[in-house]
VOGU-3710 file (C-alpha; in Angstrom, 3 decimals, decimal comma):
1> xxxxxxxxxx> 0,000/0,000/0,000  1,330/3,527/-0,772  1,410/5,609/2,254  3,543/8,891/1,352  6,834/9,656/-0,975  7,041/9,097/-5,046  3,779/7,523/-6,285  4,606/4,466/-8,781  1,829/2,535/-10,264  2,290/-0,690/-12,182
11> xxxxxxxxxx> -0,791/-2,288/-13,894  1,281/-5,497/-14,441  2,399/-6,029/-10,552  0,083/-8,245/-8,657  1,011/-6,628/-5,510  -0,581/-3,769/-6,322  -3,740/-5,057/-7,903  -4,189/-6,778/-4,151  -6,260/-3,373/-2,611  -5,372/-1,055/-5,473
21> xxxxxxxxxx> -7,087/2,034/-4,323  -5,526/3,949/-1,737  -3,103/4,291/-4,435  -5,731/5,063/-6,624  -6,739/7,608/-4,324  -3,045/9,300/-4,110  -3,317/9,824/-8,152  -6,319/11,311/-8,357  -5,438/13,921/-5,882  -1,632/14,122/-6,609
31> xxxxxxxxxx> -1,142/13,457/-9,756  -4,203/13,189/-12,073  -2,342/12,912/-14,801  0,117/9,853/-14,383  3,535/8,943/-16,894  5,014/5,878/-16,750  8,066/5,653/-18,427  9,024/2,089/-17,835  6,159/1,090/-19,925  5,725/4,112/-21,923
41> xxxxxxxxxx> 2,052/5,088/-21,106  0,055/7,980/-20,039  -2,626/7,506/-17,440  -5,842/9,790/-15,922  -7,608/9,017/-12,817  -10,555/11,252/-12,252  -13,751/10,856/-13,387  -14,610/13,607/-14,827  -11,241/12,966/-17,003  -12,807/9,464/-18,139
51> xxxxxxxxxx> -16,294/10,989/-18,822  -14,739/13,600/-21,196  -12,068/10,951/-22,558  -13,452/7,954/-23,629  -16,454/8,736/-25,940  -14,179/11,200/-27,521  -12,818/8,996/-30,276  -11,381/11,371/-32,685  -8,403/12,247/-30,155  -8,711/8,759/-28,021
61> xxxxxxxxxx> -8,497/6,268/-30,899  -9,631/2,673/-30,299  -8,802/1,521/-33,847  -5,315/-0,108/-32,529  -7,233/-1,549/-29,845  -8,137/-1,323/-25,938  -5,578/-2,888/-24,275  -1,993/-1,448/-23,394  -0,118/-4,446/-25,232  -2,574/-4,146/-27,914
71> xxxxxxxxxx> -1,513/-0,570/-28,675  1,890/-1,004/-28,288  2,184/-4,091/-30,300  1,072/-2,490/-33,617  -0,881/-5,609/-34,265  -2,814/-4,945/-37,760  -6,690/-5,531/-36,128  -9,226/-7,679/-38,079  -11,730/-5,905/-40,122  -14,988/-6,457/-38,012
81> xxxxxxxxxx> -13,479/-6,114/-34,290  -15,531/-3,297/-33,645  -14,490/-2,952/-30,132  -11,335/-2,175/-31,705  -12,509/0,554/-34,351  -13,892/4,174/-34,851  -16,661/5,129/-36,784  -17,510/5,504/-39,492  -16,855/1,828/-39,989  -17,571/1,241/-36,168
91> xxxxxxxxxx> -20,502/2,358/-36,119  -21,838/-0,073/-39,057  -20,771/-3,186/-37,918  -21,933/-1,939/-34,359  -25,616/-1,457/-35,888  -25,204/-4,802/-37,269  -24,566/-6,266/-33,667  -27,036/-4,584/-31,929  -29,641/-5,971/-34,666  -29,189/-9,336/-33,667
101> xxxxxxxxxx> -27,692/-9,015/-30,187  -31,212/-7,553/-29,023  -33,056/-6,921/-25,387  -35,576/-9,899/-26,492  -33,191/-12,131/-26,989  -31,171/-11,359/-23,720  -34,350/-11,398/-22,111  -35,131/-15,262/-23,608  -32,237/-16,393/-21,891  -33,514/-15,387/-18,307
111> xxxxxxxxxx> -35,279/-18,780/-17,590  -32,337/-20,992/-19,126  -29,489/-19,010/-16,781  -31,882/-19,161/-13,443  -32,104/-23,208/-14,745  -28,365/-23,468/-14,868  -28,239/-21,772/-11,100  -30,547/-24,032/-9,859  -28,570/-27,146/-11,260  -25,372/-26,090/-9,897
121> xxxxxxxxxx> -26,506/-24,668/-6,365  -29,026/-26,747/-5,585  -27,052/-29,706/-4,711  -24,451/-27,466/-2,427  -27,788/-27,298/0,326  -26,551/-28,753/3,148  -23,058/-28,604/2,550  -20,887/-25,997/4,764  -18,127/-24,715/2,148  -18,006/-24,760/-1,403
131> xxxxxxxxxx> -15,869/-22,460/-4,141  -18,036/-20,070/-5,670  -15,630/-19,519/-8,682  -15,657/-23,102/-9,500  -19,333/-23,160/-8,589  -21,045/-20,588/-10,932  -18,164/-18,060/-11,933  -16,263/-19,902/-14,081  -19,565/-21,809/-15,404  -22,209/-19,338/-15,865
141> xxxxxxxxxx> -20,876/-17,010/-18,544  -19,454/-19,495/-20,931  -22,552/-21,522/-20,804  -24,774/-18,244/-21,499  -22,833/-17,593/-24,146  -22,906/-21,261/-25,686  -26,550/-20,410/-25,171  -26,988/-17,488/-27,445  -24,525/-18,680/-30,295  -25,834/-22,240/-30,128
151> xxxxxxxxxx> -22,573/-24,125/-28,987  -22,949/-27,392/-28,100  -22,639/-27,864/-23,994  -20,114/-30,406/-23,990  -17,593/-27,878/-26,115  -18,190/-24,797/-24,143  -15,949/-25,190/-21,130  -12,528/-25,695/-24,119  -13,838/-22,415/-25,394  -14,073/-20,654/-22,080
161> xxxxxxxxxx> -10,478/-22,353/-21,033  -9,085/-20,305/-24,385  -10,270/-17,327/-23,722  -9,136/-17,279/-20,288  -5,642/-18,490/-21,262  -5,165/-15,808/-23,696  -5,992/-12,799/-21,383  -4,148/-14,571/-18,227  -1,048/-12,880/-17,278  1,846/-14,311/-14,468
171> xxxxxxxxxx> 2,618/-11,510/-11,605  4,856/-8,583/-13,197  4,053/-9,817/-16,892  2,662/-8,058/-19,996  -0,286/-10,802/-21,388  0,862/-13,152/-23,530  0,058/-11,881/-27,271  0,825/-14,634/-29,411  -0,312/-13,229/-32,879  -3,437/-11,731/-31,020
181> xxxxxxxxxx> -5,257/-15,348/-30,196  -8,121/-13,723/-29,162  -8,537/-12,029/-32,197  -8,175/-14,437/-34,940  -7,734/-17,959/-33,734  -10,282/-20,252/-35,590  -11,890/-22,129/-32,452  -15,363/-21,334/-34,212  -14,514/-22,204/-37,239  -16,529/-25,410/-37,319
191> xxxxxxxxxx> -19,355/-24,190/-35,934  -19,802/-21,298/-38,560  -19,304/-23,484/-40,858  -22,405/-25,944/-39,255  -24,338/-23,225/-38,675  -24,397/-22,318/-42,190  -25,881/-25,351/-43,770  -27,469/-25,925/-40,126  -29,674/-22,613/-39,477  -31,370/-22,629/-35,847
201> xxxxxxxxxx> -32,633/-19,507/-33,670  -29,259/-18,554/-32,635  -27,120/-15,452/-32,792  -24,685/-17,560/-34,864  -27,591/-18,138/-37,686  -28,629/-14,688/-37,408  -25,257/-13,247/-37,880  -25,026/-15,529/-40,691  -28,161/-14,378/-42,586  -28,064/-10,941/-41,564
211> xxxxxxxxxx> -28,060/-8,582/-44,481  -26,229/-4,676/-44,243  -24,837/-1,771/-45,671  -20,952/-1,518/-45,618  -19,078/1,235/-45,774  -18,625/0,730/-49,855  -22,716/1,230/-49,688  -22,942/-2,616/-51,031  -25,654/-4,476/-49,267  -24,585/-8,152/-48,074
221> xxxxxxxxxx> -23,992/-10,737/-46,118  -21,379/-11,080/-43,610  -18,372/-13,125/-44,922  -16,883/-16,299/-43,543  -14,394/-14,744/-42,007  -16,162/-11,633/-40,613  -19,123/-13,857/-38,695  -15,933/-15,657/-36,715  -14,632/-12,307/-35,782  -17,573/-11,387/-34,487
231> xxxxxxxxxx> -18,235/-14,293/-32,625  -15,037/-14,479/-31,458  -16,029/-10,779/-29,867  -19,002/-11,340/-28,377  -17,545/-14,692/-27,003  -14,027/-13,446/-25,430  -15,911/-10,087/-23,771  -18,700/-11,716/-22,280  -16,786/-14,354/-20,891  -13,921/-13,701/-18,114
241> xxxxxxxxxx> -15,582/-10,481/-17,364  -18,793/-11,616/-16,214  -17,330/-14,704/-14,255  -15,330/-12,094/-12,288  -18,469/-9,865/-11,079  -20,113/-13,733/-9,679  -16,591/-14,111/-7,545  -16,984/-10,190/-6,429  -20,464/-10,732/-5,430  -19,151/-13,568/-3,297
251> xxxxxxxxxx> -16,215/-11,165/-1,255  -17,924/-8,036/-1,252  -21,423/-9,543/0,462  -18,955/-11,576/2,457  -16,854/-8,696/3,728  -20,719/-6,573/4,280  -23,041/-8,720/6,144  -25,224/-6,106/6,864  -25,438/-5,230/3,709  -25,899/-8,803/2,274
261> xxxxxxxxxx> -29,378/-8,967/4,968  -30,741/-6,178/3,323  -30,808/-7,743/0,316  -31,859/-10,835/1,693  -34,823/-9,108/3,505  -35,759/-7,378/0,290  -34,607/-8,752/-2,715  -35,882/-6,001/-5,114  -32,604/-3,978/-3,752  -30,842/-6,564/-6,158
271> xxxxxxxxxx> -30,510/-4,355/-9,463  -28,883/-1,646/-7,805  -27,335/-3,734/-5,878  -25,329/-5,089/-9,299  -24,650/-1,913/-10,074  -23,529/-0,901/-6,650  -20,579/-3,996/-6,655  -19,916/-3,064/-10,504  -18,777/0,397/-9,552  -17,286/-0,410/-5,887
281> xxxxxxxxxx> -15,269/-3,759/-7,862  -15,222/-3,136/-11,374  -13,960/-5,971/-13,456  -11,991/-4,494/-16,204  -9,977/-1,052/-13,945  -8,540/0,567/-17,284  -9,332/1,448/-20,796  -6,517/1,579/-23,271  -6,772/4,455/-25,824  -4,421/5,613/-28,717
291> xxxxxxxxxx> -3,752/9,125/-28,730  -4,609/10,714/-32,193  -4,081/14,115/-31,553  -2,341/16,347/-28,355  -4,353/16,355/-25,497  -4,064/18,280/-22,102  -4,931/17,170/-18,866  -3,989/19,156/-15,756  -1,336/21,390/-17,313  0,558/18,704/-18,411
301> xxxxxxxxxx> 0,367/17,342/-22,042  -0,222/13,934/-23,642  1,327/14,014/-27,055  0,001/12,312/-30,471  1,187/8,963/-30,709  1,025/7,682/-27,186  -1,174/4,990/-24,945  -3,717/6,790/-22,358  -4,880/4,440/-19,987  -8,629/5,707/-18,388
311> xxxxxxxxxx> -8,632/4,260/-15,290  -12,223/3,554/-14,514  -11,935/1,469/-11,614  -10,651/4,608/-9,946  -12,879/7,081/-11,383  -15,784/4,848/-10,059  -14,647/6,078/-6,472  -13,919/9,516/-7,364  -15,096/11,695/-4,156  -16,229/14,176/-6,621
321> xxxxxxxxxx> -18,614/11,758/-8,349  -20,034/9,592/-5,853  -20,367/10,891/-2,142  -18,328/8,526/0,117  -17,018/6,279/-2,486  -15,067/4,169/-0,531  -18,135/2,594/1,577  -20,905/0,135/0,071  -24,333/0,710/-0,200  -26,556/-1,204/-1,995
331> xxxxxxxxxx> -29,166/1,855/-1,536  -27,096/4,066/-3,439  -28,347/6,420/-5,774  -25,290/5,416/-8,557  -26,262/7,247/-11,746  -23,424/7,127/-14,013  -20,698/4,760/-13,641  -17,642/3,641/-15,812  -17,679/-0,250/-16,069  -18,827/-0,989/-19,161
341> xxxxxxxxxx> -17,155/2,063/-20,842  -18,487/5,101/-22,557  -20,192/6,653/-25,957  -19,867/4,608/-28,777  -17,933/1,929/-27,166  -20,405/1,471/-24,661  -20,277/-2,450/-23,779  -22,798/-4,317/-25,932  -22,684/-6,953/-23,581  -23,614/-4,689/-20,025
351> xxxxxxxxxx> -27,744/-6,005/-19,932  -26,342/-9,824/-20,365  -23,828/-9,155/-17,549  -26,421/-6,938/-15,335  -28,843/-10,408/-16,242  -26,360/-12,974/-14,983  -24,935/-10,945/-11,728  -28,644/-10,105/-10,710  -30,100/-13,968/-11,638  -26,489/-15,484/-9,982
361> xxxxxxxxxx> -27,464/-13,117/-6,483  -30,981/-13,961/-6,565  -30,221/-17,710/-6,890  -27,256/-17,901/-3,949  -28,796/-15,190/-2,095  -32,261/-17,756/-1,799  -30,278/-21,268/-0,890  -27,407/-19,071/1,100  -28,478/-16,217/2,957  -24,879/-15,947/5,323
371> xxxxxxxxxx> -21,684/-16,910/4,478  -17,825/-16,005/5,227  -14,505/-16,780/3,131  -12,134/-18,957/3,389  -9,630/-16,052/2,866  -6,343/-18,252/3,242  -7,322/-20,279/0,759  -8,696/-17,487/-1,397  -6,619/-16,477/-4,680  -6,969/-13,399/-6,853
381> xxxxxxxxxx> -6,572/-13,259/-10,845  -3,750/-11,538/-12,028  -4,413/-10,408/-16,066  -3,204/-7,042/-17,525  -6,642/-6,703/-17,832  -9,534/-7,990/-15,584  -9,286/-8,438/-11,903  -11,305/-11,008/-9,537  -11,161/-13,992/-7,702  -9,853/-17,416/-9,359
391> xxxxxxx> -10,755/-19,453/-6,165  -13,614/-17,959/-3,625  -14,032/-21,048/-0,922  -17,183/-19,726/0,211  -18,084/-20,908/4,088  -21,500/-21,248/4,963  -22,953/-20,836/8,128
//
């Protein structure tokens, strides 16, 4: 923990991703505009810094991508990886997403994910420990996501395992970015390719059939090549991120008991209570931009050319923003928080995740109403880019 002198922060060094904000803290008020210069980055704090930043994409490009190695890598991104573009083109192949990737057919999936809870918790009654992480959190959001592209369930935890290998990072490391795996690896492959001649009512099918405008003005399909890099999006966000928020639901109810009755007692405080543990723990704490043009922050300049990191899990408790910031509340009045991003790259995913956090409390919170952790036996993720709990040995009493 920093307590006084030069303030040094290292998104690669586990150590500090153990309680990261009393640093966080020191940078907003000492230096809101952070330089790095053993990994050559630029980083701002505060929120109001990250509200004006990140939906500003003609200075704060995401066309070389959103993570630090990303950027720095110069890797040439796939046509299609719209979380890694800037409109125009972004914006068409986001419409295109959003046509299929629809509130009906998140909603649909409700009854399926509050089937899969019941499977997996219901035989843990009676039992007086079990991991939540291995549980639900490393189950629930690959399975949703076999769900809506209409993956068989036998493949979906070797998908899941990819994904997670690729964004996994060891203690002072950079992730390992092998020709950008996540990107263009061809683990769907065969299932575009069954989907095709096999048409069912899945996101797959419809991203297969869908027709649009591209940015020549031709109106088509989606090639071969574009549906897998969209899948491959929709599967690699959704996937690590949203088993993360399960494992923080587990340690922050744990570590707020009174809390935790509340919601217990009255269990329509469990929206805002999702939204309350996705600003106080976000998953994802920074978002990688390329800097286009000069930009100023605090007297101090970022030049054209360099990585700005907005770092949203520290805007989220930005004093200025939310009264209090450090202390839970699942009563709290939230408005606007940074999770899932800003403007156009607003996460496509945030209702699924918001659908499988509240249906994953409801579920635990109805078989489990008190619990402690394990804490020894307790181990945090370390990636350059999410943060949670690998193993959450939940104790039930």
């Amino acid at each position: 923990m920093e307590t006084g002198g030069e303030i040094y922060w290292d998104p690669y060094d586990a150590t500090y991703a153990q309680d990261p904000y009393p640093l966080y803290r020191r940078l907003r008020e000492e230096r809101p505009l952070y330089r790095n210069e053993k990994y050559d980055f630029y980083a701002v704090s505060r929120f109001e810094d990250c509200e004006r930043g990140l939906p500003d994409w003609k200075r704060f490009s995401s066309s070389r991508g959103d993570i630090l190695e990303i950027i720095q890598s110069g890797f040439e991104i796939p046509s299609g990886t719209l979380i890694f573009e800037d409109p125009p083109i972004h914006d068409i192949h986001r419409r295109l997403l959003s046509r299929v990737f629809t509130p009906r057919r998140i909603g649909m999936l409700e009854p399926r994910v509050r089937d899969f809870c019941t499977a997996v918790l219901d035989p843990l009654v009676g039992t007086d420990r079990f991991d939540l992480i291995e549980a639900v959190g490393a189950q629930m959001p690959m399975r949703v996501i076999g769900m809506l592209l209409g993956i068989p369930e036998a493949d979906q935890p070797a998908i899941r395992d990819m994904a997670d290998d690729a964004l996994r990072t060891e203690g002072g490391g950079k992730m390992r970015f092998e020709g950008a795996a996540t990107l263009t690896n061809e683990a769907f492959g065969e299932y575009v390719d069954w989907r095709r001649d096999h048409p069912s009512d899945d996101l797959m099918t419809d991203l297969l059939n869908a027709e649009f405008e591209d940015e020549h003005g031709r109106t088509r399909t989606l090639t071969r090549d574009e549906v897998l890099t969209y899948v491959n999006v929709v599967a690699n966000a959704g996937n690590e991120t949203t088993g993360r928020l399960i494992g923080w639901i587990g340690a922050v109810l744990a570590r707020h008991p009174d809390q935790r009755r509340e919601l217990v007692n009255d269990p329509g405080l469990i929206p805002n209570a999702i939204e309350e543990i996705l600003r106080y723990e976000p998953t994802g704490h920074f978002i990688a931009r390329y800097v286009n043009q000069d930009a100023r922050f605090h007297g101090g300049t970022v030049p054209a050319g360099s990585a700005l990191l907005f770092m949203v899990g520290s805007a989220n408790r930005d004093h200025r923003r939310h009264a209090d910031p450090d202390r839970f509340d699942v009563r709290r009045e939230i408005g606007q928080q940074l999770t899932f991003g800003l403007g156009g790259h607003y996460c496509l995913g945030a209702a699924l995740a918001r659908l499988e956090g509240r249906i994953a409390m409801e579920e635990i919170l109805k078989r489990f109403p008190a619990w402690d952790v394990d804490w020894d036996n307790a181990k945090l993720g370390q990636t350059s880019t999410v943060r949670g709990w690998e193993t959450l040995p939940l104790v039930l009493g």
